[in-house]
Structure formats: structure tokens, C-alpha cells
C-alpha positions as CSV (number, residue, x, y, z in Angstrom):
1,X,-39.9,65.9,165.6
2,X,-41.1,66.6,162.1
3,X,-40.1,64.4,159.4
4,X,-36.8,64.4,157.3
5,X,-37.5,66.2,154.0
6,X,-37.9,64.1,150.8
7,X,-35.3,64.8,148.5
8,X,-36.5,66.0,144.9
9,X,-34.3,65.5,141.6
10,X,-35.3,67.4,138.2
11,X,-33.5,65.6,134.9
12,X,-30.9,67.9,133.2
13,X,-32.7,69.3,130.2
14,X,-30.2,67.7,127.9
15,X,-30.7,64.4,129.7
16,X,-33.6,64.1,129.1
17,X,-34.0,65.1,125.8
18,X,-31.0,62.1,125.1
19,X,-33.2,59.9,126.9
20,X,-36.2,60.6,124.5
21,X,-34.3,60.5,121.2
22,X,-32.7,57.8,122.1
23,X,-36.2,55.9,122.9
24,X,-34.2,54.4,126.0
25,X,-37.4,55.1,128.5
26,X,-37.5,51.9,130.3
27,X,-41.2,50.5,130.1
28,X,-43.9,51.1,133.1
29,X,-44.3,47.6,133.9
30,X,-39.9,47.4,134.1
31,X,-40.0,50.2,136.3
32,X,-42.7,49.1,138.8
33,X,-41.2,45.6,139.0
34,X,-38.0,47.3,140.2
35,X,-39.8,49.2,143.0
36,X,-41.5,46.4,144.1
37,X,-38.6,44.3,144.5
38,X,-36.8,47.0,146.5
39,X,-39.9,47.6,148.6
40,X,-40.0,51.4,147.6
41,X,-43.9,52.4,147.0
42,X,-44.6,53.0,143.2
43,X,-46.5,55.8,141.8
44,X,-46.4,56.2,138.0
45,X,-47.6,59.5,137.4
46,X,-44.5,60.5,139.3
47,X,-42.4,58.2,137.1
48,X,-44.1,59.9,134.2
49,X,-43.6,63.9,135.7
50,X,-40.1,62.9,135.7
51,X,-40.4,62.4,132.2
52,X,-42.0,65.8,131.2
53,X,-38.7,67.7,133.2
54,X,-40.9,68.2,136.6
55,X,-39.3,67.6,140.2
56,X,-39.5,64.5,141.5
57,X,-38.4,62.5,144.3
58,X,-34.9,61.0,144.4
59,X,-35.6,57.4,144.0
60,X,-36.8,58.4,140.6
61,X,-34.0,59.3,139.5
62,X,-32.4,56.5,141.2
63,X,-34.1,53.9,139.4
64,X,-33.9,55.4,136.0
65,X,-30.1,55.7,136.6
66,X,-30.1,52.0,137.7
67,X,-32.2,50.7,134.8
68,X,-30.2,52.2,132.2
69,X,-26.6,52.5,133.1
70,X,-25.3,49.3,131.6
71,X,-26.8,50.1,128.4
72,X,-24.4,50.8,125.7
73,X,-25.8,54.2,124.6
74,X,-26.0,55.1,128.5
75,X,-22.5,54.2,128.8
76,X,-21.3,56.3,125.4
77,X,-23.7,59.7,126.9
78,X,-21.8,59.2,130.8
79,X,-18.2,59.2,128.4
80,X,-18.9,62.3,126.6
81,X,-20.1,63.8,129.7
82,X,-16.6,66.2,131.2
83,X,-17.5,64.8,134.4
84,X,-18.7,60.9,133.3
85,X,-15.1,59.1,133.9
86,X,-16.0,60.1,137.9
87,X,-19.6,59.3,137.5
88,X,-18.0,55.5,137.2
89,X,-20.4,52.8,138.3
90,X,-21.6,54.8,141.2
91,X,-25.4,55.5,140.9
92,X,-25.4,58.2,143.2
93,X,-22.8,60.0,141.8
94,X,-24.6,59.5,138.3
95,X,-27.4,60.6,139.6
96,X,-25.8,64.4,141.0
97,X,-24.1,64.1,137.2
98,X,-27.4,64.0,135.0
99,X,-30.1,65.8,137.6
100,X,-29.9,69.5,138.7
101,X,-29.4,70.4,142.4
102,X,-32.0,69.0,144.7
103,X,-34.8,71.1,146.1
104,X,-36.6,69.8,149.5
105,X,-40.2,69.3,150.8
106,X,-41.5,68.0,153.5
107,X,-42.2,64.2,153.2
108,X,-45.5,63.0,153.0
109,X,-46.3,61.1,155.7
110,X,-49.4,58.7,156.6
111,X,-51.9,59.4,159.1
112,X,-51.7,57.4,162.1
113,X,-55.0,58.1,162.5
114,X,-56.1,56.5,159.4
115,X,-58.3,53.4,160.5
116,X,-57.5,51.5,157.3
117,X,-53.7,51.7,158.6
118,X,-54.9,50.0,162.1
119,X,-55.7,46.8,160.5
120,X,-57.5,44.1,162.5
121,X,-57.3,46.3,165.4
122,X,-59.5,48.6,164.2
123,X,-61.9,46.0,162.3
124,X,-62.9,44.6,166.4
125,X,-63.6,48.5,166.8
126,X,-65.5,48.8,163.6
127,X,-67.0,44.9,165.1
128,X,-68.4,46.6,168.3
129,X,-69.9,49.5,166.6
130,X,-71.9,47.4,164.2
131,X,-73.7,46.1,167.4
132,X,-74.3,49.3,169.3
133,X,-73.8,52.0,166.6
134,X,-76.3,53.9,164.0
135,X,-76.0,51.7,161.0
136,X,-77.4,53.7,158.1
137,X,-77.6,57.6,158.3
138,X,-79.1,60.0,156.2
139,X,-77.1,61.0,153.2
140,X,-75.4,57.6,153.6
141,X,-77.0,56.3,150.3
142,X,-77.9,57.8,146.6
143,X,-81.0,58.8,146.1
144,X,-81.0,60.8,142.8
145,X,-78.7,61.0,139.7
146,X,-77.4,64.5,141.3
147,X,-76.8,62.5,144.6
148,X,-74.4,60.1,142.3
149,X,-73.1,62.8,140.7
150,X,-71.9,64.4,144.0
151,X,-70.2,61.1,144.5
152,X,-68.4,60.5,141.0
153,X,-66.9,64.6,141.5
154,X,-65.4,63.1,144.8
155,X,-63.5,60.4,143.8
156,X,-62.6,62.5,140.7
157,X,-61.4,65.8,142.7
158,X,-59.4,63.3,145.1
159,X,-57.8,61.3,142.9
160,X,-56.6,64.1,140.9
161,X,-55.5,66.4,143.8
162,X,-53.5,62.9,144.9
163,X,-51.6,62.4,141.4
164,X,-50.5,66.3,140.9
165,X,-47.0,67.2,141.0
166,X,-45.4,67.9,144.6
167,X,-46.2,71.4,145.6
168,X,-48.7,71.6,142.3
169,X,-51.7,73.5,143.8
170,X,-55.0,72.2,141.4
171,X,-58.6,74.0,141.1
172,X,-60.8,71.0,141.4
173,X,-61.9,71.2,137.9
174,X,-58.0,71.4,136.7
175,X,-57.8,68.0,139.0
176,X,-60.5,66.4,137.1
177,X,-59.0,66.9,133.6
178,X,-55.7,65.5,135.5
179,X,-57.4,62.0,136.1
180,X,-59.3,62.5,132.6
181,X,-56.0,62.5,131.0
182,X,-54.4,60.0,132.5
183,X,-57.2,57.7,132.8
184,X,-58.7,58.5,129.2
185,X,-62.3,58.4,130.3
186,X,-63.7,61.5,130.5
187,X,-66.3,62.6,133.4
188,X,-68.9,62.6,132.0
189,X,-68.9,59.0,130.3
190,X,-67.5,57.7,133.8
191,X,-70.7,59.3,135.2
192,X,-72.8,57.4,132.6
193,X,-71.1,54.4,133.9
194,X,-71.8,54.8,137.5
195,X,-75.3,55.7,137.0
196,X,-76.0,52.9,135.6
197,X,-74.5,50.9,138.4
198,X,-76.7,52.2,140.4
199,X,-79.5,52.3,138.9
200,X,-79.0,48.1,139.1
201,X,-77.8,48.2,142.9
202,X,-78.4,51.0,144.6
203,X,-75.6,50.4,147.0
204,X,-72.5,50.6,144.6
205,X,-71.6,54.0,145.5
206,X,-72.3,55.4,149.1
207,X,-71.8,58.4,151.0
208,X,-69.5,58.3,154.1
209,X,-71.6,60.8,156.5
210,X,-70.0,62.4,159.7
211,X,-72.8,65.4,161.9
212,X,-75.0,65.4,158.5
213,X,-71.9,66.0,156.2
214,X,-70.9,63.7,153.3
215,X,-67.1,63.2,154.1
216,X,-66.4,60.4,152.1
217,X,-67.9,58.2,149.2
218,X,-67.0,54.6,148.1
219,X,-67.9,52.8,144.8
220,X,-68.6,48.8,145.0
221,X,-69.7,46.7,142.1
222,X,-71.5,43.1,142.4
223,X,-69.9,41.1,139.7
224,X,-70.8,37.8,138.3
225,X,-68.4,34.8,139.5
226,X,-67.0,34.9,135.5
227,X,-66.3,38.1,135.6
228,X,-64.5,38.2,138.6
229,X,-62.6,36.2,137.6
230,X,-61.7,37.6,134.5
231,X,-60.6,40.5,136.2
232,X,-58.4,38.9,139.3
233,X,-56.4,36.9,136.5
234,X,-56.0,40.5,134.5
235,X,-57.8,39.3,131.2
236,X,-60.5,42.1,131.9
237,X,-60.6,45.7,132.9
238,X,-63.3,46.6,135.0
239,X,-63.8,49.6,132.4
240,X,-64.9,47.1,129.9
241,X,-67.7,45.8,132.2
242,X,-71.8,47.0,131.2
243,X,-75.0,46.1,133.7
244,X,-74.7,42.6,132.1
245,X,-71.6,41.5,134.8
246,X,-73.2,42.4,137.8
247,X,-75.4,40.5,140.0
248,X,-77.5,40.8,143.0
249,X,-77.0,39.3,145.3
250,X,-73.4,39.1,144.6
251,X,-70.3,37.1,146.7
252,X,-68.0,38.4,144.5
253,X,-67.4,42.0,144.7
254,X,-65.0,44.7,143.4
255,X,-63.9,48.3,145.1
256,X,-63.4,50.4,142.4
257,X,-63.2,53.9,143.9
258,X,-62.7,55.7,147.3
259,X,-62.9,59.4,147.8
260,X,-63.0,61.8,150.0
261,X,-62.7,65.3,151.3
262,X,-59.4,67.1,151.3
263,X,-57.8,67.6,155.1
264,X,-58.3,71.7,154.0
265,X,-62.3,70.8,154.2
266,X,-62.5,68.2,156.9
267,X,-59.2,67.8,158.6
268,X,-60.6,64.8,161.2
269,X,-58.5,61.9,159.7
270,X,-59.3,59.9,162.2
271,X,-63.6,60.4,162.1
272,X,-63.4,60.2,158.0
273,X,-61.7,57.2,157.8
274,X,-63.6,55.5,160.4
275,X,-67.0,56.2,158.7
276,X,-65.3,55.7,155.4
277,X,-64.4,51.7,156.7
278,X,-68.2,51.7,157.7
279,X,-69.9,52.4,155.1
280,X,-67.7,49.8,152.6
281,X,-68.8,46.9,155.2
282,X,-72.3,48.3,154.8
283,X,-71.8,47.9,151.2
284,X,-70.6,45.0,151.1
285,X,-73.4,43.2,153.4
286,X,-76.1,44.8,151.4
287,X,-74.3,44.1,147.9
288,X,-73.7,40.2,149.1
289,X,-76.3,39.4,151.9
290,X,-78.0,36.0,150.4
291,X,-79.3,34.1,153.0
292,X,-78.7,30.5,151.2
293,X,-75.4,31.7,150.2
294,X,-72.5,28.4,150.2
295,X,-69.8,30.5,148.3
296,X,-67.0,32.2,150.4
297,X,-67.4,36.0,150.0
298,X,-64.4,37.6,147.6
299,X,-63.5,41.0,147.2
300,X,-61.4,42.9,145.0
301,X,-59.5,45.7,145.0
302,X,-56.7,48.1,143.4
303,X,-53.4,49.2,144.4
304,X,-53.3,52.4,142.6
305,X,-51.3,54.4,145.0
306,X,-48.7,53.5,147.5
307,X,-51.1,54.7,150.3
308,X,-53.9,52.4,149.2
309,X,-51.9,49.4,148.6
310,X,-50.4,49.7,152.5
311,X,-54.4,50.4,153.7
312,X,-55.1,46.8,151.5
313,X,-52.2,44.9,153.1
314,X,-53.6,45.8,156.4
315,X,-56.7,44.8,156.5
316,X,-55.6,41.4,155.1
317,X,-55.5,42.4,151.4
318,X,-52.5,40.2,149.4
319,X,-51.6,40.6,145.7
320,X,-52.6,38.0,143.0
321,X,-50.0,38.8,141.0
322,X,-51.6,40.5,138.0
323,X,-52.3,44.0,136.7
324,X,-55.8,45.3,135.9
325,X,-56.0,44.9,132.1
326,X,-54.7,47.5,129.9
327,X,-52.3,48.7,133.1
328,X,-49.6,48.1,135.4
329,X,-52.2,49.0,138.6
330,X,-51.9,45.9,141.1
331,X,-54.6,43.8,142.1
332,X,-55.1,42.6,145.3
333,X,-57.5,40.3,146.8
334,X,-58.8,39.6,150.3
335,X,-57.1,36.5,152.0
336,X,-59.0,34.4,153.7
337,X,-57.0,33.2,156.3
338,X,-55.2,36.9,157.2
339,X,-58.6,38.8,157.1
340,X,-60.9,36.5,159.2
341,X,-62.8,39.2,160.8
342,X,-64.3,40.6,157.4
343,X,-66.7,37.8,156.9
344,X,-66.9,37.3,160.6
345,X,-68.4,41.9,160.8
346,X,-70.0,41.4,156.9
347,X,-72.4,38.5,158.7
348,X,-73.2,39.6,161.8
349,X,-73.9,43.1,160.3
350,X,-76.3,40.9,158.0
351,X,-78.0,39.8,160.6
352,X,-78.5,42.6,162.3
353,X,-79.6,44.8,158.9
354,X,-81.7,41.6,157.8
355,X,-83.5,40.8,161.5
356,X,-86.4,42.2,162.5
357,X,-85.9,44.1,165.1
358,X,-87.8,42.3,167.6
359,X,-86.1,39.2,166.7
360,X,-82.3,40.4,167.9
């Protein structure tokens, strides 16, 4: 049976035009907090299309209405409005009142296939094929600046096509100035960045390679204990970070970036994803392998999308309960006690990378 279509709501043109003169847009971090305390998945370009007059879905809408209908100057728009006395305290019917008719697409769904969604289950898959598997294959690791560079217009092209508008068909060079403008940083000087990452440790970015083809890519950084911790409590954005913060070996690591190939060019969900979990444990046991270690491996990561916060709760990912710096993007850390079988792979895939081969 193919899913129920996702309901999209546009804002009436004179609504939102009250809305902006009025300066009654409810802050970012407001209107996160109340979709993480209804448990609906949170994505603020979307809140932010709604803003420019493009179609978004309904719960939108919803929480706008919610947000701002006990405001006086909300109240005083709904009474002028022939139909406002009906509206009432009714969000819905708000809602039909200040939005133009809805239009529907199909609602996006996520991939069953996707390892990342099968949790521990498919870490004691990913555990057996460390031991019998090809570890390292060719293209798996960055060789030249045009090998990173390959990398860096992956995650860009991704994240772009991710945060267009529903139906909004982008030329991958259209979905690079997307994440440009929203992020600020332009490719180039994000390119700059990476480079030099790993130029320090070669295995901060990584290729996920499926028959000789680069699939996937991944970005890891090796940061000092300080500034790890800088960053978990949200004092720091890993932006602001230069070759000074990282350190090899390093127990205290950061997943800044995943990308990968559109389903158009490599519709195996299932194969990608896999290879795409494999090559961020190989990262992570070359990026922290120190034989004499005592400190507890940590890692960091981001919930920038719904779809990547559900993939981090999975695999035993929890919140800390701050934002990255300078935004309302989540951060989550791995917990110890839920995600017992990372260290438990990241070691014995140590030993096996580290062991010569006629000691195993």
C-alpha cells in the first residue's frame, strides 16, 4: 500500500505579509523546541520556505498558528478576518482560514533498507564483516586534493538536493549555492578547510566504494579533548576550528559530514548505506587507534535533518542538550551504555588493521 500523502499548506499572501510587518515570526530556536516536544521531526529550511510563501507541510502551519494565536495582534488580525469569529480557538480551522487550499505529495518515507535505521542489528552484521570482509578498497581513501574535492561536491550536492523545496528539482551546482546560502560558507573556503584536514589526517574524509564506484563519502575530524568539549557544551562551532584542534591519535572525534549519491545514480539503498557504516568505523579506528589509549572513545555528531537524527538515535546516539554554536542544529553524542558494540567493532577492527597478518 503506498503511503498517505503529506499534506502541504502555502500562507495567504496577506498573512504573511501581516506576519512580517508585524515582526511576530516566532524565533528558530521557539519553533524547534515546540517540535521537539511534540515529537514531530524539525527541519528549518522548511520552517524558513514557509516564510518566503512556498508550500510546505501542514504541521508548519500548525505550529506557527499554535505559536502565535494567543498573541494580542494575532487575536486583533483573526477579528478583522470575515471569517475569524469561526476560526475561534480551533487551530485547525485557523489554519484552513490563513493558508490557501492544500496541495498533496507523496510523503517521504525512510528506507527500510537503510543500515543506519537497523541499529545494533546491523552493527553485529557490520561486526562479522570486519572479520571476514575486504577492509580497505581502492578509492576508499583521498589521495590527491582533486580526490578531496570529489568528496567536498558530495556532501555539498546532497545536502542541498536534501534542503530544496518539495517537488523543487535542483542542477547540482543550483544545490550548492542552496547550502552556500544557508550555511554562509562558500565552496570554495569549505574546500580550503577540508584540505587542510586532511592534509593533517589523511582519514577525515573517505570514500564509501561499492564494484570500483565511490557511492558515498564521510568527513571525521580528530579533535583535542578541549575542544571537544567546547563543542558538546555548544560554546564552539566546529566552523571556528583550524589544524591547531586536531590531534592524532585522537579519542575524541566529530562527524561532520555524510554524503552520498542520489537514488537517480545509485538506487541500492541498502549496498550504500552498508558501505557508508563501514567506512565511518574504518575512520574512526584509524583516526583513534592508540595502542596505550586509557580514555573511553567519544564521538560526536549533528542532527541536522530529521533523517539523521533517527539514523543517530539508533545506533545509540542521545542528545546533550545543546546546539552547535551559532545554530539551533542538535548535538548528539554516543552513549556508552546504549551503543556498546561501537567500541566493542572500533577495537577488534584495530586489531585486525594494526596486526600483522601472521599474528591473527
Amino acid at each position: 500500500m503506498p503511503p498517505a500523502p503529506t499534506q502541504l499548506r502555502v500562507l495567504q499572501e496577506e498573512f504573511r505579509s501581516f506576519v512580517e510587518s508585524s515582526d511576530l515570526w516566532p524565533a528558530y530556536k521557539k519553533v524547534e523546541n515546540f517540535f521537539n516536544n511534540e515529537e514531530l521531526g524539525y527541519n528549518r529550511s522548511l520552517f524558513v520556505a514557509m516564510k518566503r510563501g512556498k508550500p510546505v507541510p501542514e504541521k508548519y502551519v500548525t505550529a506557527l498558528v499554535a505559536l502565535l494565536r494567543d498573541k494580542p495582534m494575532m487575536k486583533e488580525y483573526l477579528a478583522s478576518k470575515a471569517d475569524g469569529g469561526k476560526a475561534g480557538q480551533s487551530i485547525p480551522a485557523i489554519v484552513e482560514l490563513l493558508t490557501e487550499s492544500p496541495v498533496a505529495r507523496p510523503a517521504l518515507t525512510v528506507h527500510l533498507s537503510d543500515w543506519f535505521m537497523r541499529g545494533l542489528d546491523g552493527l553485529v552484521s557490520l561486526f562479522t564483516d570486519f572479520f571476514w570482509g575486504e577492509l580497505v578498497r581502492k578509492g576508499t581513501i583521498c589521495r590527491t586534493e582533486d580526490d578531496v574535492a570529489k568528496a567536498v561536491d558530495m556532501i555539498l550536492i546532497a545536502s542541498g538536493h536534501y534542503l530544496a523545496q518539495p517537488g523543487e528539482m535542483l542542477s547540482d551546482e543550483e544545490a550548492v549555492r542552496l547550502v552556500e546560502a544557508i550555511t554562509k560558507i562558500s565552496r570554495q573556503d569549505y574546500l580550503e578547510k577540508v584540505v587542510e584536514s586532511w592534509r593533517f589526517a589523511s582519514w577525515s574524509i573517505a570514500f564509501a566504494v561499492i564494484d570500483r564506484a565511490r557511492v558515498a563519502c564521510s568527513r571525521v575530524l580528530p579533535l583535542t579533548e578541549t575542544v571537544y568539549e567546547d563543542i558538546r557544551s555548544g560554546q564552539r562551532s566546529i566552523d571556528d576550528c583550524t589544524i591547531q584542534d586536531f590531534v592524532l591519535p585522537s579519542r575524541s572525534l566529530f562527524i561532520d559530514a555524510i554524503g552520498e549519491k542520489s537514488e537517480s545514480e545509485y538506487p541500492h539503498v541498502d549496498k550504500r548505506s552498508k558501505q557508508q557504516l563501514r567506512t565511518l568505523f574504518l575512520q574512526f579506528a584509524y583516526l583513534s587507534y592508540n595502542e596505550h589509549a586509557r580514555q573511553p572513545l567519544r564521538i560526536l555528531s549533528l542532527a541536522g535533518t530529521p533523517t539523521y537524527m533517527k539514523r543517530a538515535k539508533k545506533l545509540g546516539f542521545r542528545s546533550v542538550g545543546a546546539c552547535m554554536h551559532g545554530t539551533d542544529i542538535a548535538i548528539y553524542e554516543m552513549n556508552v551504555r546504549e551503543a556498546t558494540f561501537i567500541p566493542m567493532i572500533i577495537k577488534e577492527l584495530q586489531r585486525r588493521l594494526f596486526t600483522p597478518a601472521e599474528s591473527l
